[in-house]
C-alpha positions as CSV (number, residue, x, y, z in Angstrom):
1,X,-47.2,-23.8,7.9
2,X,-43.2,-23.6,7.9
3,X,-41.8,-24.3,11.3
4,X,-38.8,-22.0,12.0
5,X,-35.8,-21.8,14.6
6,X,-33.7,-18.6,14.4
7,X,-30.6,-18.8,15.8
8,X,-28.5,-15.4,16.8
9,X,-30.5,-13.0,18.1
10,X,-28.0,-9.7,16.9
11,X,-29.2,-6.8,15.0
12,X,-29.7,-8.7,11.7
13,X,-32.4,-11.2,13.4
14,X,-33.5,-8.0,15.2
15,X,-34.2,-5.8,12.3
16,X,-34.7,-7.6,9.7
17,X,-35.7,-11.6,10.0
18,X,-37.7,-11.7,12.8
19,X,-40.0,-8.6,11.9
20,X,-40.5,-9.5,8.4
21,X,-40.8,-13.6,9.4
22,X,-43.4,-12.6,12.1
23,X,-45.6,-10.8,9.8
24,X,-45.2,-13.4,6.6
25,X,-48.1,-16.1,6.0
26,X,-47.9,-19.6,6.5
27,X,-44.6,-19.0,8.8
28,X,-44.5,-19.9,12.0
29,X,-41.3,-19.2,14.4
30,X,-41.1,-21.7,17.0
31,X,-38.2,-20.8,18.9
32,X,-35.6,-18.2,19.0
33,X,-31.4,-19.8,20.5
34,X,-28.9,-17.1,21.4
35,X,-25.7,-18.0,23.7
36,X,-26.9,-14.5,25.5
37,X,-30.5,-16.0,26.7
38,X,-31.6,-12.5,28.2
39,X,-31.5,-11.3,24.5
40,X,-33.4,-14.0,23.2
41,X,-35.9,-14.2,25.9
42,X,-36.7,-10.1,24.9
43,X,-37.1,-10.6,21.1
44,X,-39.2,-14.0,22.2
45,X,-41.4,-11.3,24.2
46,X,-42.0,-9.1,21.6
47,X,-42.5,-11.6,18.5
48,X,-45.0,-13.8,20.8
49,X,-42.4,-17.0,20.0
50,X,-42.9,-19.5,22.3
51,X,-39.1,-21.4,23.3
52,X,-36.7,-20.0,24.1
53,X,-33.2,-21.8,24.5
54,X,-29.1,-20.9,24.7
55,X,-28.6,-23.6,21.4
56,X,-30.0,-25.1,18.9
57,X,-29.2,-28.8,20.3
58,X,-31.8,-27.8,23.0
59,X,-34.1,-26.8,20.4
60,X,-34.3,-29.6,18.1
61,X,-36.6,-32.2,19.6
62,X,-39.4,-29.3,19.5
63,X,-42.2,-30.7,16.8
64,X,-42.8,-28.7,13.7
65,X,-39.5,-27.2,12.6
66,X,-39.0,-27.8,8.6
67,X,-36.1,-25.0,8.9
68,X,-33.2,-23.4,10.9
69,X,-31.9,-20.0,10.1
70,X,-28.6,-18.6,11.2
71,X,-27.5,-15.3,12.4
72,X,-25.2,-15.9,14.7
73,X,-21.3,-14.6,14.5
74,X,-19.8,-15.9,11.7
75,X,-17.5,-18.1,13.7
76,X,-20.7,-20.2,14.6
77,X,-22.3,-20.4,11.1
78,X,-20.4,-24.0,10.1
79,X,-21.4,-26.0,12.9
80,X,-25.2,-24.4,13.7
81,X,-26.0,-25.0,9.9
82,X,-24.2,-28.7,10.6
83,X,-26.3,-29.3,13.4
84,X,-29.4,-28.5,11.5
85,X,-28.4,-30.3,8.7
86,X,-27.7,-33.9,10.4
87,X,-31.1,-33.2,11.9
88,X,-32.8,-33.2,8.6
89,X,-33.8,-29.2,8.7
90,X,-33.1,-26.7,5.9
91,X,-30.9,-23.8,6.1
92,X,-31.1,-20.2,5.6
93,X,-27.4,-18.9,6.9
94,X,-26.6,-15.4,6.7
95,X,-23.6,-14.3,4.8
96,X,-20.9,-15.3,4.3
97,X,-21.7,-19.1,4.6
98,X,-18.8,-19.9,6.8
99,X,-15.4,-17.9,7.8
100,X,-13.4,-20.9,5.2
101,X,-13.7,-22.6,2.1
102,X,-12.8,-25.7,4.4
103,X,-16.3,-25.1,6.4
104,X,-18.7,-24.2,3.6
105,X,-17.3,-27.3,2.2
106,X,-18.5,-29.4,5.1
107,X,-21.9,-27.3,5.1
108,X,-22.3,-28.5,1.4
109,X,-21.1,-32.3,2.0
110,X,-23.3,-32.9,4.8
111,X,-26.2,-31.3,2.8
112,X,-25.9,-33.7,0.1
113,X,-25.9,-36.6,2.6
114,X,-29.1,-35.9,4.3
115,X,-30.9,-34.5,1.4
116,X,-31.5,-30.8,3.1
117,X,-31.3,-27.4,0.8
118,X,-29.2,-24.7,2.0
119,X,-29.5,-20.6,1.1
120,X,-26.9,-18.3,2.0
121,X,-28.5,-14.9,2.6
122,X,-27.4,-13.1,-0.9
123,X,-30.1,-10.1,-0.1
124,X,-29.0,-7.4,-3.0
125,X,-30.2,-10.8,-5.6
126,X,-33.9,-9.9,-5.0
127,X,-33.1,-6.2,-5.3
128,X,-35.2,-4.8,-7.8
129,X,-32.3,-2.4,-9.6
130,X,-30.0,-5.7,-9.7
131,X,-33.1,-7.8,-11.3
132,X,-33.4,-5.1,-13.9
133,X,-29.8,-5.3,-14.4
134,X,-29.9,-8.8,-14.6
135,X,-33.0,-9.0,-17.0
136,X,-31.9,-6.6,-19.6
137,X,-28.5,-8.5,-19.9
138,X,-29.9,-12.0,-19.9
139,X,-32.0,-10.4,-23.1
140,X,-28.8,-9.3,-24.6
141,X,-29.9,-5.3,-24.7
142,X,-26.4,-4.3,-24.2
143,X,-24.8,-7.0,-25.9
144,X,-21.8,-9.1,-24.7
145,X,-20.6,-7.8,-21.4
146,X,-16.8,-7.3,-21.5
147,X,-16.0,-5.2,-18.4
148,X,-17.5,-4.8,-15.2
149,X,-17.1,-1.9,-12.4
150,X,-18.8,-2.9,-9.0
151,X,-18.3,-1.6,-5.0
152,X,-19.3,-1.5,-2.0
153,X,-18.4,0.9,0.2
154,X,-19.3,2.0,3.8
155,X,-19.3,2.2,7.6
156,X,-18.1,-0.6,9.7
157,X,-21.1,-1.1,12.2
158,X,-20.5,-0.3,15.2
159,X,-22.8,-3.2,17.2
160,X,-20.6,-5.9,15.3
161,X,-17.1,-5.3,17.0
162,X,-17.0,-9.0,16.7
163,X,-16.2,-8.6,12.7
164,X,-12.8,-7.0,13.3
165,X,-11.9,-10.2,15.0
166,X,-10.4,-12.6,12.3
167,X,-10.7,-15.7,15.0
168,X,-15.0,-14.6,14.9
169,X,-15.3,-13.2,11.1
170,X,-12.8,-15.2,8.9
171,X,-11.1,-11.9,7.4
172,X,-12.4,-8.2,7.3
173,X,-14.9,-6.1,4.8
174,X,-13.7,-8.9,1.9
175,X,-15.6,-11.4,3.5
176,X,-18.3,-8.7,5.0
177,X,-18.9,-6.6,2.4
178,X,-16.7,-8.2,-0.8
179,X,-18.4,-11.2,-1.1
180,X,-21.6,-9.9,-1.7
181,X,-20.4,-7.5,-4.6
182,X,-18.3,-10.8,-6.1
183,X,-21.9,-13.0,-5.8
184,X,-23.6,-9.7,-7.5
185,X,-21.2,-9.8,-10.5
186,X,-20.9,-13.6,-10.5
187,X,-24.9,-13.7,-10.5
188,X,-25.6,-11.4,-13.4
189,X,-22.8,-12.4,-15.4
190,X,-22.7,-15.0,-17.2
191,X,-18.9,-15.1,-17.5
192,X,-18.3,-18.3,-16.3
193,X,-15.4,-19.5,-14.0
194,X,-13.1,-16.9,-12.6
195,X,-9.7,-17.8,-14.1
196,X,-7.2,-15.8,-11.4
197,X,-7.2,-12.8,-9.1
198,X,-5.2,-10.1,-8.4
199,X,-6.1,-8.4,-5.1
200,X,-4.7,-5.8,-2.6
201,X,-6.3,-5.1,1.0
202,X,-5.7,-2.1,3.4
203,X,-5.7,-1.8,7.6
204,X,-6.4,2.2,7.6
205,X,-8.4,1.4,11.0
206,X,-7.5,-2.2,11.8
207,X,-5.3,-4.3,12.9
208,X,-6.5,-8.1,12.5
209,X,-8.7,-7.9,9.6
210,X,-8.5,-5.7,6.4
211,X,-10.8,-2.6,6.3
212,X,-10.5,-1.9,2.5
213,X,-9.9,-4.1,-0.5
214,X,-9.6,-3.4,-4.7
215,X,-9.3,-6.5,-6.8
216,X,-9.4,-7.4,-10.5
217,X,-10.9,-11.0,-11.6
218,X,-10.4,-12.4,-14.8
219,X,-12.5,-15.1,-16.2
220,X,-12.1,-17.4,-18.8
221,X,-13.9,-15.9,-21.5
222,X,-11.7,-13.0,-21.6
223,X,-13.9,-10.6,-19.4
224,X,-12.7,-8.5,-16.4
225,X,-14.3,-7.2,-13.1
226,X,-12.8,-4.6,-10.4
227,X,-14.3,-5.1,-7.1
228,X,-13.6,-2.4,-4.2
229,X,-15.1,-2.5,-0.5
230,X,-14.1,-0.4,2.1
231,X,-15.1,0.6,5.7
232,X,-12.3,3.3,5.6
233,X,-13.4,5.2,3.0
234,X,-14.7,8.3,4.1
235,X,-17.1,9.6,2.3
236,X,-20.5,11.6,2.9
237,X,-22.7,8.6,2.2
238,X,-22.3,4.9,1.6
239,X,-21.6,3.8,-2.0
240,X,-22.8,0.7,-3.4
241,X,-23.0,0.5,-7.1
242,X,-22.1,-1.9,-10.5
243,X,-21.4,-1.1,-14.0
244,X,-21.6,-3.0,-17.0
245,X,-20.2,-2.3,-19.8
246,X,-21.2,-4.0,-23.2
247,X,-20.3,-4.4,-26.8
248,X,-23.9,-2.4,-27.5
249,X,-24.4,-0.3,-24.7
250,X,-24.1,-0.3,-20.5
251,X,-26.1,-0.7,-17.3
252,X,-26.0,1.3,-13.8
253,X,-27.6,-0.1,-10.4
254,X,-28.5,2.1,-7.7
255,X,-30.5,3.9,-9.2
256,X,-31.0,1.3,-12.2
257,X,-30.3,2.7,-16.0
258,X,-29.4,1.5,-19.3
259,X,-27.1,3.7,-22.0
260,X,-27.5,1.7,-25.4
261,X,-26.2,2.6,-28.6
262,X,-28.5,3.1,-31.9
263,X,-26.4,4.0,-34.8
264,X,-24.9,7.2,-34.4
265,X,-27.2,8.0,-31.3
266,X,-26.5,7.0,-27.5
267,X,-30.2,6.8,-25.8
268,X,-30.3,6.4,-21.7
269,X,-33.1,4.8,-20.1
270,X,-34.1,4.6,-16.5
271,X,-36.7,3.1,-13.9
272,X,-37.1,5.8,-11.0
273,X,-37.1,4.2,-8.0
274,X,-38.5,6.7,-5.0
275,X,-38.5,4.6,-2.1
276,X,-36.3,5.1,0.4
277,X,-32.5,3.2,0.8
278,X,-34.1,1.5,3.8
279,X,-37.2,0.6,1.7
280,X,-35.2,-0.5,-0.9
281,X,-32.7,-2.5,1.4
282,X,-35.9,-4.9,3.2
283,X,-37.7,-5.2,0.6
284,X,-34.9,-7.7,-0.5
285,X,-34.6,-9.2,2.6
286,X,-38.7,-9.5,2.5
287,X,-38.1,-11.0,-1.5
288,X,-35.5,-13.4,-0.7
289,X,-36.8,-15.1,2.6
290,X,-40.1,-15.0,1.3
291,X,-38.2,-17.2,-1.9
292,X,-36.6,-19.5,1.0
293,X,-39.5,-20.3,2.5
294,X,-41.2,-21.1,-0.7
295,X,-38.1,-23.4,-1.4
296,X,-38.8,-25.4,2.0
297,X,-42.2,-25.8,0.5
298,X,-41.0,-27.4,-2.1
299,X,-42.9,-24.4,-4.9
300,X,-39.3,-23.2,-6.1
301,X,-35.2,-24.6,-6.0
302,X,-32.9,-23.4,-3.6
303,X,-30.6,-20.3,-4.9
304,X,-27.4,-18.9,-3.5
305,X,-26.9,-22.6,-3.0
306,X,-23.8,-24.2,-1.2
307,X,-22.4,-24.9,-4.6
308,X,-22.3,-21.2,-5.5
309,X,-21.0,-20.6,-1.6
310,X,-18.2,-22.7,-2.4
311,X,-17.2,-20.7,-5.8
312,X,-17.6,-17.1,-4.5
313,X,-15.2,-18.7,-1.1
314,X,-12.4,-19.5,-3.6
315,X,-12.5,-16.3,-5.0
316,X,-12.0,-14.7,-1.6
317,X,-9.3,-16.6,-0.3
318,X,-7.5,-16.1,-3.8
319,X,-8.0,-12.2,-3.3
320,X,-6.4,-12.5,0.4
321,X,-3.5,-15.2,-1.1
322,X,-2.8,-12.4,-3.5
323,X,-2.7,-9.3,-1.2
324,X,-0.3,-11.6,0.6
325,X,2.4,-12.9,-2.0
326,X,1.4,-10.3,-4.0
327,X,0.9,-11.6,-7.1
328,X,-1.5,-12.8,-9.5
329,X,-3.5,-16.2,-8.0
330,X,-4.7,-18.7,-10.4
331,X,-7.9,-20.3,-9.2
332,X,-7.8,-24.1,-9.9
């Protein structure tokens, strides 16, 4: 049995990690922290979890806890994960790891000293369109992948005010909804490092943070990606979508296809997928914390580790250096 805290009891602990944590095997969650007890104390009701407490600190010395996740605000991700860490407990912390390189550099030092794993909630990894994608490149089907097209685009949610607050989020939808389109491309690519950045961001609705972003990265091995998030953008449904273009052919997510190219013919291929967005959407946060829990076990590594936290961080805060200056960043 697997021993878990969850910290932040906001909508993502709401609808997604304490329904699908509650009804997995072998998982047990002991107590449930939020700074606002009264909303803890009603998800505690419903999910039958026995502690309730305002912070982790309190919640520490409770026996049988192998792992803390965190959902708080993102201005509270580097020092909850901390907390856990220098008490020996693994980490599951929701995107992005931190609102700095500087902090998810401390998450991943301390880590290392104590010996702990740490996963940063990469969901769309352990969505089955991306796998595909992922797959049939890794088997070279559309042959060395040169160019690369990926977005996100949607809705600022409107229970999360909190994100438009730099001091609380660490920047806008870049570090919302950009970082998980950068960890999409970096994951299925092998590319390599990212050699520089050219990025420009938008405040069509906001003040603080940015609300729409479009960058280019360039990697050393001469390939390119365009990344573009917005919550601005209106359109008549969300968009979230990556294209891949190789020497042989080219692969879509969502919905998942392959376009390959057999002497004089072009042949398109796809894997129909008829459940819903919102089918589609937990099943990858059932996947992936089903992978995490299996990783405190001991049955299979840690993935979206610090390490890789660290590199898709430098990326971001090259993109905002370069909306800034506005130039052309070279990542060290």
């Amino acid at each position: 049995m697997v021993g878990i805290i969850i910290v932040g009891a906001g909508n993502i602990a709401r609808s997604v990690h304490l329904p699908i944590l509650s009804a997995m095997p072998g998982v047990k969650i002991i107590a449930i922290c939020d700074r606002q007890i009264a909303k803890a104390r009603i998800l505690a009701e419903k999910y039958k979890v026995q502690y309730v407490f305002r912070t982790l600190e309190e919640a520490l010395h409770l026996q049988g806890v192998d792992a803390v996740l965190v959902t708080t605000s993102t201005d509270a991700h580097a020092s909850v994960a901390k907390a856990a860490i220098a008490a020996g407990k693994h980490v599951f912390v929701e995107r992005p790891a931190a609102r700095t390189l500087e902090e998810v550099m401390e998450i991943r030092t301390l880590s290392q000293e104590h010996g702990v794993g740490v996963m940063v909630g990469m969901n769309h990894r352990f969505r089955t369109d991306v796998v595909n994608m992922k797959n049939a490149i890794d088997r070279g089907e559309i042959g060395p992948v040169f160019y690369v097209k990926a977005g996100w685009v949607k809705q600022r949610s409107t229970d999360a005010r909190w994100m438009a607050n730099a001091e609380k989020s660490g920047g806008g939808v870049v570090v919302d909804l950009g970082i998980a389109v950068i960890d999409m491309i970096l994951h299925v690519m092998d590319f390599g490092r990212v050699r520089s950045v050219t990025g420009s961001v938008f405040h069509q609705a906001t003040k603080s943070v940015e609300d729409g972003a479009v960058a280019i990265l360039n990697f050393e091995n001469g390939a390119v990606a365009t990344v573009e998030t917005s919550w601005s953008i209106i359109r008549a449904e969300d968009l979230y979508y990556c294209n891949a273009f190789g020497k042989r052919g080219s692969a879509y997510i969502n919905p998942y296809r392959l376009v390959r190219r057999t002497g004089n013919t072009i042949q398109s291929s796809s894997t129909p997928d008829r459940r819903s967005q919102l089918e589609i959407y937990m099943k990858s946060y059932t996947t992936e914390l089903k992978h995490f829990i299996n990783a405190v076990k001991g049955v299979v590594p840690m993935v979206s580790t610090a390490d890789e936290a660290i590199e898709r961080m430098r990326i971001v805060e090259a993109i905002y250096a370069s909306a800034e200056h506005q130039r052309e960043i070279v990542i060290p």
